[in-house]
N, C-alpha and C positions, 0 to 999 in steps of 0.2 A: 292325399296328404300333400300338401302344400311344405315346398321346400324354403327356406331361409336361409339368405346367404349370409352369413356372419361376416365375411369382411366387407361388407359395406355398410356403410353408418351413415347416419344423417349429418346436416351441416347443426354445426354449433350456430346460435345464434350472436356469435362475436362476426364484427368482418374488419377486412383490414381497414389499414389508415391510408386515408384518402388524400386529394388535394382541395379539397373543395375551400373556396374560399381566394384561393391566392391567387386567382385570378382577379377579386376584385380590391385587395392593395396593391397589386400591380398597378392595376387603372387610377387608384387614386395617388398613389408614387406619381404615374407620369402627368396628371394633369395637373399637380403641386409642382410639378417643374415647369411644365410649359407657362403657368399661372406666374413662377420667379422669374424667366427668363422676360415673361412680358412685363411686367413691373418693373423692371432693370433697364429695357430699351424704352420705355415710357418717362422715368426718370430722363435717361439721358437726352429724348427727345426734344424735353418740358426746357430742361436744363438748356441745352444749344439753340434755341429758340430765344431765351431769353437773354444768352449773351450776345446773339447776333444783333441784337439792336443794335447794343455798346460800341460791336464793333464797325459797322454801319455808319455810326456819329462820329469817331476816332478816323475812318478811313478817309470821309467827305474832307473832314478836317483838314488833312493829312495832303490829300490832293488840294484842298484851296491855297494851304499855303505854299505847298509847288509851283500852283500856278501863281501865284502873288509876286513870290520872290523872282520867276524868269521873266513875268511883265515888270516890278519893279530894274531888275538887270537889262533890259531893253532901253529901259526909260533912262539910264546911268549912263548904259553906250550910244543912243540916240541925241542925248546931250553934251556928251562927249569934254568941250574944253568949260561948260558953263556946268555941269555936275561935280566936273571932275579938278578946277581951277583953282581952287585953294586947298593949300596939303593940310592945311589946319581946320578946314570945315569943319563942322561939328556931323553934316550929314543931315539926311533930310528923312522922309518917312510918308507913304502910301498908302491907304486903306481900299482894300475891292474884299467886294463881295462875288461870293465863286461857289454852289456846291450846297448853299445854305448855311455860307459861314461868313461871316465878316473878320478879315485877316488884315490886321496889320504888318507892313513891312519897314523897318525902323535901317538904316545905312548909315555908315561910317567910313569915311576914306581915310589910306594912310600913303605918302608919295615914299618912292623908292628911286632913284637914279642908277641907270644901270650902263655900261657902257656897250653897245653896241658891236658889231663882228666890224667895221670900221674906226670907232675910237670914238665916234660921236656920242655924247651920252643921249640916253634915251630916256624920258619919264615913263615911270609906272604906276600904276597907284592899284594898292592893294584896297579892295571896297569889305567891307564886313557885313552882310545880311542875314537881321533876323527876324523870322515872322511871329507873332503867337494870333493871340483871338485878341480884336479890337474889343478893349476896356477904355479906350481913352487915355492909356498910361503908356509909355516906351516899353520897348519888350524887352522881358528879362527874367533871368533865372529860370526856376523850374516850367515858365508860361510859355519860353521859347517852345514852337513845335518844329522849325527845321532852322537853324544856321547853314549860310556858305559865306565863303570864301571866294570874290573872284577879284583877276588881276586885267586891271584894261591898260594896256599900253598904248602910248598917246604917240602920235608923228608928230612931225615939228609944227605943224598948224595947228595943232592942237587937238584936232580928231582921233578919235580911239581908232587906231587900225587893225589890235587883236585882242581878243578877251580869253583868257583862259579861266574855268573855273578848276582851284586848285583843291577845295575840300564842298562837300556839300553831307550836311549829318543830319538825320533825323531823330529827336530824342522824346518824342512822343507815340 
């Protein structure tokens, strides 16, 4: 005779709850982000690429008329009593090419008399420079890319013996 143990039973055929599965929305969760992250810096990529040009053409600019204005301020202190000889001049004006830009430099004198650490007076003349991009036209308002301000002091022969610049502004 064959014994039967009562307290052992079979398995039901229920089983527990598993994970199956969430392994692979895991995976598709992180390759939906790495996919947003890349699209984000792809964007900003595409994006700064295309402002660099702009700012490329702005910056060339920017240096020509730098250098315009301190070749035109050479050319004001190298001329010295014949730039600088009549306080009423109207002022004269320079075109160079620098950078792949053609800059006009347009000037303006104003005389100041000042008296000297001895009593003697001393001329000065406040010059006005301003560059923009050569149109053919004097430069002005919003087309300025840099104004200064320089002051050349003249000796009694008439030679500029000091230049001071007192402002120099960039508004482009």
């Amino acid at each position: 005779m064959q014994r039967t143990r009562p307290f052992l039973r079979r398995r039901s055929g229920r089983r527990a709850p598993e994970d199956r599965g969430a392994a692979l929305f895991l995976a598709i969760g992180f390759v939906f982000m790495i996919g947003a992250i890349a699209a984000g810096l792809a964007s900003v990529m595409v994006s700064s690429l295309n402002g660099r040009a702009t700012l490329t053409v702005v910056r060339n600019r920017q240096y020509a008329a730098d250098g315009a204005i301190e070749r035109a301020i050479t050319q004001v202190r190298n001329q010295g009593g014949g730039a600088l000889s009549s306080c009423s001049a109207a002022g004269a004006n320079i075109v160079t090419s620098l950078n792949g830009a053609t800059i006009r430099v347009d000037w303006t004198n104003a005389c100041t008399t000042v008296r000297g650490s001895d009593g003697t007076p001393v001329a000065q003349h406040d010059v006005v420079f301003s560059a923009c991009v050569d149109t053919g036209v004097p430069c002005a308002g919003g087309a300025v890319i840099i104004n200064a301000l320089v002051n050349f002091e003249q000796g009694s022969t008439g030679a500029v013996t000091k230049t001071y610049v007192q402002s120099w502004s960039v508004n482009a």
